[in-house]
N, CA, C and O atoms as a GROMACS GRO file, in nm:
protein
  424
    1UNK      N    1  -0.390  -5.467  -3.155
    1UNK     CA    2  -0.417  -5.608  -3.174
    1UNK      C    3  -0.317  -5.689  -3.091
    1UNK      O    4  -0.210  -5.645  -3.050
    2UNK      N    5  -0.359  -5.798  -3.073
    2UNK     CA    6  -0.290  -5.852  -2.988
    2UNK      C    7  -0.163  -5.992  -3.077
    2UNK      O    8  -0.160  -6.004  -3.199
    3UNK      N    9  -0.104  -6.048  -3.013
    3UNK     CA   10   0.052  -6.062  -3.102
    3UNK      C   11   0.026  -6.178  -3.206
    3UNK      O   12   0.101  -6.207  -3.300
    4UNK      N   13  -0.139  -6.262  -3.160
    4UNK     CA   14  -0.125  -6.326  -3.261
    4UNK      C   15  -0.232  -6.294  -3.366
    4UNK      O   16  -0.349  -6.332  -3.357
    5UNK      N   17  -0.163  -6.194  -3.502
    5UNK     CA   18  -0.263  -6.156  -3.549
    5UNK      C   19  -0.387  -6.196  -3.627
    5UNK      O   20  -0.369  -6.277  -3.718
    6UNK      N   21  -0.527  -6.144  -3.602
    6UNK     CA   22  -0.564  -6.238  -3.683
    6UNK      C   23  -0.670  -6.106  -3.743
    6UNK      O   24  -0.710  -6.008  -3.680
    7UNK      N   25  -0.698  -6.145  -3.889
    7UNK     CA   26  -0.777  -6.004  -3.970
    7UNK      C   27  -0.863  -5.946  -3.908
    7UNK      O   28  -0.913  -5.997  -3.807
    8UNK      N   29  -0.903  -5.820  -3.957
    8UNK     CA   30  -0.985  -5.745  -3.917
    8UNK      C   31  -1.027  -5.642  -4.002
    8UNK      O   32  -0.940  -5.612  -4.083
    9UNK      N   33  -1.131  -5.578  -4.012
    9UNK     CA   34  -1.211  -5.475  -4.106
    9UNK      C   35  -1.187  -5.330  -4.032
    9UNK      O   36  -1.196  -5.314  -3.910
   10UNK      N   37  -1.152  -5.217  -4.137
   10UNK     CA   38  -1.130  -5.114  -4.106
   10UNK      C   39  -1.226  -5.050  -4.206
   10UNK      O   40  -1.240  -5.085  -4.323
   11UNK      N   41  -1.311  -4.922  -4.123
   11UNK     CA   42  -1.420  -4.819  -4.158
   11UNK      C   43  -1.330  -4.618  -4.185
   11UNK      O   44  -1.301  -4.519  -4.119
   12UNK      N   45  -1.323  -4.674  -4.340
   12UNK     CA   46  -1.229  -4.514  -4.325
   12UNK      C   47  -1.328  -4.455  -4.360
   12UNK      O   48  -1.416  -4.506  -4.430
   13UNK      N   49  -1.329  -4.294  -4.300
   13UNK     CA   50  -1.458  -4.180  -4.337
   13UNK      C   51  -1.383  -4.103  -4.348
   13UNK      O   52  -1.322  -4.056  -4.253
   14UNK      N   53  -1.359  -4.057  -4.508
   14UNK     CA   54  -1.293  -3.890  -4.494
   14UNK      C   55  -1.420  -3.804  -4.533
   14UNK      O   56  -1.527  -3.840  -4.582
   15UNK      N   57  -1.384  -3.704  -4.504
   15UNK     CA   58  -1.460  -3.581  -4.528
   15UNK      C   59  -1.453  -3.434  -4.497
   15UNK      O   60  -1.404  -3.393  -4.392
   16UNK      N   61  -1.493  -3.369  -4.572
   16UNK     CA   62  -1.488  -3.222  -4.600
   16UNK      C   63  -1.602  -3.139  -4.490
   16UNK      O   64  -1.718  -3.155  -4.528
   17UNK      N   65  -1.591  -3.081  -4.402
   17UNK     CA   66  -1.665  -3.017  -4.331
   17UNK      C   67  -1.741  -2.899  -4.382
   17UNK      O   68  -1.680  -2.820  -4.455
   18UNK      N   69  -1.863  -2.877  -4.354
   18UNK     CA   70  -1.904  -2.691  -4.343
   18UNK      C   71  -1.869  -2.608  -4.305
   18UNK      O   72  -1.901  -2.632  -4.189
   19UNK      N   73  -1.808  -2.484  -4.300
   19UNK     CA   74  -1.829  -2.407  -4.249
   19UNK      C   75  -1.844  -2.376  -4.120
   19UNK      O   76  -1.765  -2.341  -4.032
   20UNK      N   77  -2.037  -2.408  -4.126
   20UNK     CA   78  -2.087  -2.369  -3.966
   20UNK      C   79  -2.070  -2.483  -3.896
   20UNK      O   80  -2.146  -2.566  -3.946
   21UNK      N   81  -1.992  -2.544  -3.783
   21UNK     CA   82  -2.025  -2.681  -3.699
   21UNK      C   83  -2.051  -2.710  -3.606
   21UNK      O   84  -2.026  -2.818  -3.552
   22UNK      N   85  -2.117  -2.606  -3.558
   22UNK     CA   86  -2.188  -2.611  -3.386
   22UNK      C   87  -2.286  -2.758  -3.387
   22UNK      O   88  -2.378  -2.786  -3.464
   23UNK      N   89  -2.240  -2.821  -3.292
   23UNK     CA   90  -2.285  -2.916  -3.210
   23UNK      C   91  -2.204  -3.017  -3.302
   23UNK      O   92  -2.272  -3.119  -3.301
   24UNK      N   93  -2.083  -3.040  -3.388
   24UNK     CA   94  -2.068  -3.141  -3.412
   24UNK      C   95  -1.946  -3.198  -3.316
   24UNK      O   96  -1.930  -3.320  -3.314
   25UNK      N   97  -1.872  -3.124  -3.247
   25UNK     CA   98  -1.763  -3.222  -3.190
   25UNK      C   99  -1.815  -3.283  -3.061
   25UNK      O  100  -1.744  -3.366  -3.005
   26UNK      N  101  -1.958  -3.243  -2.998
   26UNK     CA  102  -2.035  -3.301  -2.911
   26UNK      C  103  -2.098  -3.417  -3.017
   26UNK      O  104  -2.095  -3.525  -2.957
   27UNK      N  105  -2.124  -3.425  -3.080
   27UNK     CA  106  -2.214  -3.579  -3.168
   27UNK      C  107  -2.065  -3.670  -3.175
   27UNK      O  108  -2.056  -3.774  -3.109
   28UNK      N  109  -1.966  -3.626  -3.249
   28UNK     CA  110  -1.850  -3.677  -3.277
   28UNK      C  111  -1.837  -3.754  -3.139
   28UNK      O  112  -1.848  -3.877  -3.143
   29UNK      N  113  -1.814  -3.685  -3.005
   29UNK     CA  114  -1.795  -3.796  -2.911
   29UNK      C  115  -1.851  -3.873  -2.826
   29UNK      O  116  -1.812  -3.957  -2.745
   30UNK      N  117  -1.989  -3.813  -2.870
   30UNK     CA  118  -2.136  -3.892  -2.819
   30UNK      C  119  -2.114  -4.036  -2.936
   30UNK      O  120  -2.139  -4.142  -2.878
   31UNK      N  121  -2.095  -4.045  -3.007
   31UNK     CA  122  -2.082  -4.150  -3.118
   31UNK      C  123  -1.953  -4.234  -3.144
   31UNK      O  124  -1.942  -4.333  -3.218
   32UNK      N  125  -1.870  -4.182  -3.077
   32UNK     CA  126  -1.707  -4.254  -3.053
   32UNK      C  127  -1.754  -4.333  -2.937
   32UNK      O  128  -1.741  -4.455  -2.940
   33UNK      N  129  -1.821  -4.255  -2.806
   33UNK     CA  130  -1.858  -4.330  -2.685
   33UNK      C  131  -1.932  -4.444  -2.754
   33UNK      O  132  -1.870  -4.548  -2.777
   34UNK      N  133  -2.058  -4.432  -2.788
   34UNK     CA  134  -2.092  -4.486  -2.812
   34UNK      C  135  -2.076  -4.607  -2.926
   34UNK      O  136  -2.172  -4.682  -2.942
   35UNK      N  137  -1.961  -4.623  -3.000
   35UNK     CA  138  -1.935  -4.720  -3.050
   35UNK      C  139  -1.800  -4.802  -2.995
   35UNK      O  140  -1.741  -4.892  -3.055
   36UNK      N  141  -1.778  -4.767  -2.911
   36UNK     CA  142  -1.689  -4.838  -2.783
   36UNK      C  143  -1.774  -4.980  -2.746
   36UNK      O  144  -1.734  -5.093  -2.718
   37UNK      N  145  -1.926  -4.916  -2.761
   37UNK     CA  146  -1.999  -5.004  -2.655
   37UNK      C  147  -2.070  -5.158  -2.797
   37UNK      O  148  -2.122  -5.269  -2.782
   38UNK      N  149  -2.039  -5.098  -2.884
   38UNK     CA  150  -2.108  -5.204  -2.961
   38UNK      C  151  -2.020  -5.357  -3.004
   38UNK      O  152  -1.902  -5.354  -3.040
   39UNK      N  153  -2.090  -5.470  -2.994
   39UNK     CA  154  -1.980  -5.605  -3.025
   39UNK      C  155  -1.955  -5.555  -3.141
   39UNK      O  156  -2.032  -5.507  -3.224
   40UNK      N  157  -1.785  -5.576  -3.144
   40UNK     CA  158  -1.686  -5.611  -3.256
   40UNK      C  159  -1.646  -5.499  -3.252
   40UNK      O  160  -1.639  -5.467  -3.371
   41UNK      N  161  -1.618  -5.422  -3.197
   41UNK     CA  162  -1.558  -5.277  -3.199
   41UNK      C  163  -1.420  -5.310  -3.131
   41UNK      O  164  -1.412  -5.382  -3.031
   42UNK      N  165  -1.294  -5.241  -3.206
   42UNK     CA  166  -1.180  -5.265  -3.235
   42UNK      C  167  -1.075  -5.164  -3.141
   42UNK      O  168  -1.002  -5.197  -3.047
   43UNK      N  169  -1.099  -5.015  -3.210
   43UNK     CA  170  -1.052  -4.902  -3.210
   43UNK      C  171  -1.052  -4.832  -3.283
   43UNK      O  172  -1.087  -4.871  -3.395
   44UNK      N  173  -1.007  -4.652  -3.262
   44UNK     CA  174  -1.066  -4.556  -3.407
   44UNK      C  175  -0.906  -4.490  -3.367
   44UNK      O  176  -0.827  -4.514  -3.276
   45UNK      N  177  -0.904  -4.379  -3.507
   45UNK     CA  178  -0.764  -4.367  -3.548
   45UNK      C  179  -0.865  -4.234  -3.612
   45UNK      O  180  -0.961  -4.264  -3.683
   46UNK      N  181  -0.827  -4.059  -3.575
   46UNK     CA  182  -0.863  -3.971  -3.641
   46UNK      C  183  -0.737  -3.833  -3.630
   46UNK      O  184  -0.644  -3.799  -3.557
   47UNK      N  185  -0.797  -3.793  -3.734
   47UNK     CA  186  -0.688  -3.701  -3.772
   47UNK      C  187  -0.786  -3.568  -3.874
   47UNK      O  188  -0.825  -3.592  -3.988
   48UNK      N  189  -0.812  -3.413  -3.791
   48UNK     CA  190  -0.844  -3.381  -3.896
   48UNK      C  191  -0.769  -3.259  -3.927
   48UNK      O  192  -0.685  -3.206  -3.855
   49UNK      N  193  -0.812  -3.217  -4.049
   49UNK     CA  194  -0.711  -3.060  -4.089
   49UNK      C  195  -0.846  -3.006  -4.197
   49UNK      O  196  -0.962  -3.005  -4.157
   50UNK      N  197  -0.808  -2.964  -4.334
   50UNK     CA  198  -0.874  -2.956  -4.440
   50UNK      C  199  -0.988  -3.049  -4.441
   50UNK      O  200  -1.105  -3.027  -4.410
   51UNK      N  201  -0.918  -3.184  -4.493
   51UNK     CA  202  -0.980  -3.303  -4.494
   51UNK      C  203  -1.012  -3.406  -4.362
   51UNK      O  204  -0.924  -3.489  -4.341
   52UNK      N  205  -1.103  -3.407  -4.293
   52UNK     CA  206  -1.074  -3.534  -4.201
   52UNK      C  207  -1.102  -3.651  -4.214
   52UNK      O  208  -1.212  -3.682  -4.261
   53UNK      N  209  -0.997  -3.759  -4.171
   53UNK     CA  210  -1.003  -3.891  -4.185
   53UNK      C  211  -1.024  -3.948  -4.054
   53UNK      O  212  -0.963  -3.889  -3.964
   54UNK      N  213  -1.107  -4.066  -4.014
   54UNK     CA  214  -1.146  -4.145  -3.921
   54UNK      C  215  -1.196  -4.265  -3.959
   54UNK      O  216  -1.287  -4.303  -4.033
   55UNK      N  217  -1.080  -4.334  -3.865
   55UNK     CA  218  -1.076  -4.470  -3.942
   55UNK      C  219  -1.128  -4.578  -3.776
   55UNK      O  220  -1.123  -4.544  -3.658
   56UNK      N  221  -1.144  -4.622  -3.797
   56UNK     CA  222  -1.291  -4.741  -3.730
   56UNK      C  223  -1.267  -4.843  -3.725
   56UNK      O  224  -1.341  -4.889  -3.812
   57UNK      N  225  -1.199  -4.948  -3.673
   57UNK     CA  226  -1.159  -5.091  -3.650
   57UNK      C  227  -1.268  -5.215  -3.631
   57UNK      O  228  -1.354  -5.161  -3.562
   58UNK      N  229  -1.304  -5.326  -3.649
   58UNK     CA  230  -1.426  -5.382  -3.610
   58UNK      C  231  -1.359  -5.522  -3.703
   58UNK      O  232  -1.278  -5.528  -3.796
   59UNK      N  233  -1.439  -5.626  -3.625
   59UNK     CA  234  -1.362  -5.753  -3.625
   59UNK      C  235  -1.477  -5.860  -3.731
   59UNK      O  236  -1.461  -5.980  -3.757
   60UNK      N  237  -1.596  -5.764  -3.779
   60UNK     CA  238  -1.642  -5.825  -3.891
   60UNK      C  239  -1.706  -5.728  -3.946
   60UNK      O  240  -1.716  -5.611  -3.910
   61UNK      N  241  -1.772  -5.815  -4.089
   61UNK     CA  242  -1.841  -5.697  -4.193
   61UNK      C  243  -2.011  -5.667  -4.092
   61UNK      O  244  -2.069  -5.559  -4.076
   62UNK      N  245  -2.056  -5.817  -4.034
   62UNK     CA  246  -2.144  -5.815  -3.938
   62UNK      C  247  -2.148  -5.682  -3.831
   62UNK      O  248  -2.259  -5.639  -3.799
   63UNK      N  249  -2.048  -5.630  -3.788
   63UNK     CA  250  -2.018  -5.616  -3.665
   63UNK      C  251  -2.067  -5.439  -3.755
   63UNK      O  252  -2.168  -5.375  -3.728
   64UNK      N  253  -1.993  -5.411  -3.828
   64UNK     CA  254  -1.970  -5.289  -3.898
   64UNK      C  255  -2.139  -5.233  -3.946
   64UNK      O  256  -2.188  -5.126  -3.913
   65UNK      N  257  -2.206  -5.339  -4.031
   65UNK     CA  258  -2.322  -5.361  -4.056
   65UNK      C  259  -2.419  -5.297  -3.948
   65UNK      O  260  -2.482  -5.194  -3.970
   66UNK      N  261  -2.425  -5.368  -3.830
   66UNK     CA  262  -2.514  -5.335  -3.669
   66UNK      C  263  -2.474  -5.184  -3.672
   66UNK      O  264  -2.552  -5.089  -3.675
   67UNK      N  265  -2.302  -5.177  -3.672
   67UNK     CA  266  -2.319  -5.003  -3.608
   67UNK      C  267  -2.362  -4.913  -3.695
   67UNK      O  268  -2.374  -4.797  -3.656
   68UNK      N  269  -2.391  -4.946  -3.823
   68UNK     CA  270  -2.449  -4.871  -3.948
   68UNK      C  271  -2.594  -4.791  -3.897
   68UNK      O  272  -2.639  -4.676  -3.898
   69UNK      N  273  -2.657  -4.982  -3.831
   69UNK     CA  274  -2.843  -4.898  -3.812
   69UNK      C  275  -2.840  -4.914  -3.726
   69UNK      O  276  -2.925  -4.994  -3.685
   70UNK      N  277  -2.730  -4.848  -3.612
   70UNK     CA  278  -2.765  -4.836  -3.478
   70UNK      C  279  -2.840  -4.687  -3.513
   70UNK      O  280  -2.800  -4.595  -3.584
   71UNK      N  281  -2.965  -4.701  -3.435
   71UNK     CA  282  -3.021  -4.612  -3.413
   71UNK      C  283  -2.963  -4.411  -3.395
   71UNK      O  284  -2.991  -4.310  -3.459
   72UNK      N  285  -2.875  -4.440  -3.270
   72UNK     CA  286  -2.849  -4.282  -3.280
   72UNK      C  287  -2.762  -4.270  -3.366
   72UNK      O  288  -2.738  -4.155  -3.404
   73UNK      N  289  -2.697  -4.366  -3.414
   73UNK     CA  290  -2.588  -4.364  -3.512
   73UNK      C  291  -2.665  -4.312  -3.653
   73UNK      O  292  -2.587  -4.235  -3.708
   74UNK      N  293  -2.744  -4.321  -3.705
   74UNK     CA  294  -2.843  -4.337  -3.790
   74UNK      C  295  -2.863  -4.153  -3.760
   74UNK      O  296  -2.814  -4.056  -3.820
   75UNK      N  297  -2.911  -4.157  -3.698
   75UNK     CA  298  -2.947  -3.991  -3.640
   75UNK      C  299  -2.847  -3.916  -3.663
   75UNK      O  300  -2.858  -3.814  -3.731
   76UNK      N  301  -2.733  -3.958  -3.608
   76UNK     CA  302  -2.608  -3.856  -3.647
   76UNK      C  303  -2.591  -3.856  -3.781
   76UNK      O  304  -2.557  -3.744  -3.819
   77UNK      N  305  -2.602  -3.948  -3.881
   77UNK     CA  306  -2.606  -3.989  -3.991
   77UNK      C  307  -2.673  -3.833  -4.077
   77UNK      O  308  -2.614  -3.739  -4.131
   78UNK      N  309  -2.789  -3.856  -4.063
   78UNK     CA  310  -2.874  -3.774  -4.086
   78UNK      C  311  -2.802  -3.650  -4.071
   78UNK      O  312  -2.751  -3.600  -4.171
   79UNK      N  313  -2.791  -3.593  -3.952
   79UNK     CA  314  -2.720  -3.509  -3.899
   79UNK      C  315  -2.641  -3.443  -3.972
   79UNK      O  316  -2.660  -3.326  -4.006
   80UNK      N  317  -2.551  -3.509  -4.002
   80UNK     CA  318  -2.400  -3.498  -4.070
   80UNK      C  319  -2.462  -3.437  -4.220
   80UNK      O  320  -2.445  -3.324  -4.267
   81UNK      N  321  -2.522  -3.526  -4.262
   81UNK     CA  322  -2.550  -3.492  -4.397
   81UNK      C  323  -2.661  -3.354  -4.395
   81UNK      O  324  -2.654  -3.294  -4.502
   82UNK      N  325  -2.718  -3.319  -4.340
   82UNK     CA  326  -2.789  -3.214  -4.355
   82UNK      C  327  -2.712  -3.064  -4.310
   82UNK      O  328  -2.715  -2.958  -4.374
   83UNK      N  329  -2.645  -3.092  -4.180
   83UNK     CA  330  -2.561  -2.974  -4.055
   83UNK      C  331  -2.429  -2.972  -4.102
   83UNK      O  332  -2.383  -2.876  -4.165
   84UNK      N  333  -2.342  -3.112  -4.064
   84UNK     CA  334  -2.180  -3.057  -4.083
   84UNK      C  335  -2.113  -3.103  -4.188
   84UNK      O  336  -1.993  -3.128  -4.180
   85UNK      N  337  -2.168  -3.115  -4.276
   85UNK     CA  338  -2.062  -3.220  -4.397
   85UNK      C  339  -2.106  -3.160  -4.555
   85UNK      O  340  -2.214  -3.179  -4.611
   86UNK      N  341  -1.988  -3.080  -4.608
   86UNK     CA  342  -2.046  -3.079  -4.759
   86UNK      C  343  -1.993  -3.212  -4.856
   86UNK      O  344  -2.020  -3.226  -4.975
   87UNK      N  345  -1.921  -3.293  -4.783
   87UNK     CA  346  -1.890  -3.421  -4.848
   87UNK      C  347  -1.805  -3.525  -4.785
   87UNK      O  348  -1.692  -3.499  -4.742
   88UNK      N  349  -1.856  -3.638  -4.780
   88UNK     CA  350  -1.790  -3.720  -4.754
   88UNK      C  351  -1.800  -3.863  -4.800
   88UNK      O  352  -1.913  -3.904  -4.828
   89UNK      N  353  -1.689  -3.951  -4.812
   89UNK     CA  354  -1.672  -4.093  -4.899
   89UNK      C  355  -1.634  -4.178  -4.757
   89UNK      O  356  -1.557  -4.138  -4.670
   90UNK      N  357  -1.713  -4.316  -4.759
   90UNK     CA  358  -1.666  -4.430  -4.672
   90UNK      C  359  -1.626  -4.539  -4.747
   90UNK      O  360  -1.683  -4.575  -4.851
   91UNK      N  361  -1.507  -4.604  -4.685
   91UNK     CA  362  -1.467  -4.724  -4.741
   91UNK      C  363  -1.458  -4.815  -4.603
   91UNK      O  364  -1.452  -4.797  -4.482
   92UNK      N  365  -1.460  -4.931  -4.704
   92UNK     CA  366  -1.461  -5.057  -4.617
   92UNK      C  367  -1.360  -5.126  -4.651
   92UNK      O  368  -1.347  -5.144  -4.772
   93UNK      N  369  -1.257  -5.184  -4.560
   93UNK     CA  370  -1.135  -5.260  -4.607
   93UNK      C  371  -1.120  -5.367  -4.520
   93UNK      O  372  -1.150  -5.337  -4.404
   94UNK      N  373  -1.071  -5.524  -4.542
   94UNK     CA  374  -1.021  -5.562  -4.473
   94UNK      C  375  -0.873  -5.566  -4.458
   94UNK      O  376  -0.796  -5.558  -4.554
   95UNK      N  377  -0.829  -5.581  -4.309
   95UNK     CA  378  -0.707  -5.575  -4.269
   95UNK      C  379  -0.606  -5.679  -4.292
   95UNK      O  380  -0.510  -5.630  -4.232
   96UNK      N  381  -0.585  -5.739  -4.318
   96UNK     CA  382  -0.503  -5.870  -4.365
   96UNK      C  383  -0.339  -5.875  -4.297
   96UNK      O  384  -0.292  -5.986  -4.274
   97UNK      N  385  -0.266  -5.766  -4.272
   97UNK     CA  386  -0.162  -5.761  -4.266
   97UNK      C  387  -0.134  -5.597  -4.147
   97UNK      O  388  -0.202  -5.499  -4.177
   98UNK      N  389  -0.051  -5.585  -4.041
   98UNK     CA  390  -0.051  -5.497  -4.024
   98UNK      C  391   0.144  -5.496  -3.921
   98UNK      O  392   0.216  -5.595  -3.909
   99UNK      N  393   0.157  -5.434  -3.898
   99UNK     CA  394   0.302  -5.402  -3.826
   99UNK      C  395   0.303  -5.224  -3.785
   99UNK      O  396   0.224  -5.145  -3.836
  100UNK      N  397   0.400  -5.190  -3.693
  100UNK     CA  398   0.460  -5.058  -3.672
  100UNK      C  399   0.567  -5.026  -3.591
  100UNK      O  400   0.606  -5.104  -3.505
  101UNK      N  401   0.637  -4.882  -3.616
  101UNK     CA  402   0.732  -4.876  -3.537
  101UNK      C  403   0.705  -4.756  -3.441
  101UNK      O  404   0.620  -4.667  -3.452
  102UNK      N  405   0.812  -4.778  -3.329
  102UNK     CA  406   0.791  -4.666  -3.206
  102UNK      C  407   0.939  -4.610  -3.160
  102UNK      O  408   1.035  -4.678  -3.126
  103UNK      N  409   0.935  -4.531  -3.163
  103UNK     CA  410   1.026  -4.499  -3.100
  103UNK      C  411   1.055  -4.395  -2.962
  103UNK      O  412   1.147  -4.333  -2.908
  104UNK      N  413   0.947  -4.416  -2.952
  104UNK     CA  414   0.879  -4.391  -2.770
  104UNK      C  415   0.981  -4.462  -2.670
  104UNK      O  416   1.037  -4.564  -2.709
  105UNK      N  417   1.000  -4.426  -2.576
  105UNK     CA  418   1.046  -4.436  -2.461
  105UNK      C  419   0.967  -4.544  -2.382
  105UNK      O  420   0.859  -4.485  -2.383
  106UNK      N  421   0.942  -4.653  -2.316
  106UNK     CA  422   0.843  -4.670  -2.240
  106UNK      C  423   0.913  -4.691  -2.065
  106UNK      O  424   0.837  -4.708  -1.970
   0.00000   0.00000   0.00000
C-alpha cells in the first residue's frame, strides 16, 4: 500500500488439501494470473504446509464479489471442491489498520 493509507478488504482461504493434486498448482497459477487482471485487485500473500493459507487483497467488497463469479474462477471453484480440497473455510475482513518491519538490506 502506498504511504497514505487508506482501507482495504482482505480474502483469507485456508484449507486442507487431498491427497491426490495433479493439476492443481497449474489452476492455482492460472487463477493468481488471472486475478492480477481483475479491478480492485490488491495483492496475495500464501503460505502452504499441512494447512494452506492464501490471503487476497482487493480494495472493495464489490471488487471481491466480481472475482467470486468470474467465470473460470467459478470453474476452479468447482474444481477445488470436487479434485483438490477435503476442506476449506473463507473469510472476509476489512483492513483498517496495517504496519511492518524489515530488516532487509536494501
Amino acid at each position: 500500500m502506498n504511504s497514505k493509507f487508506k482501507s482495504y478488504y482482505a480474502v483469507i482461504f485456508t484449507s486442507i488439501q487431498k491427497k491426490n493434486i495433479e493439476g492443481y498448482a497449474e489452476m492455482a497459477n492460472k487463477m493468481e494470473e488471472l486475478a492480477k487482471k481483475q479491478f480492485g485487485y490488491l495483492g496475495i500473500d500464501s503460505s502452504k504446509s499441512d494447512i494452506g493459507i492464501t490471503v487476497s487483497y482487493w480494495e472493495s467488497l464489490e471488487a471481491i464479489k466480481n472475482w467470486k463469479q468470474q467465470t473460470e474462477h467459478l470453474e476452479a471453484q468447482q474444481q477445488g471442491r470436487t479434485k483438490w480440497y477435503s476442506w476449506y473455510k473463507v473469510r472476509i475482513c476489512k483492513v483498517e489498520r496495517e504496519y511492518e518491519f524489515s530488516s532487509i538490506d536494501n
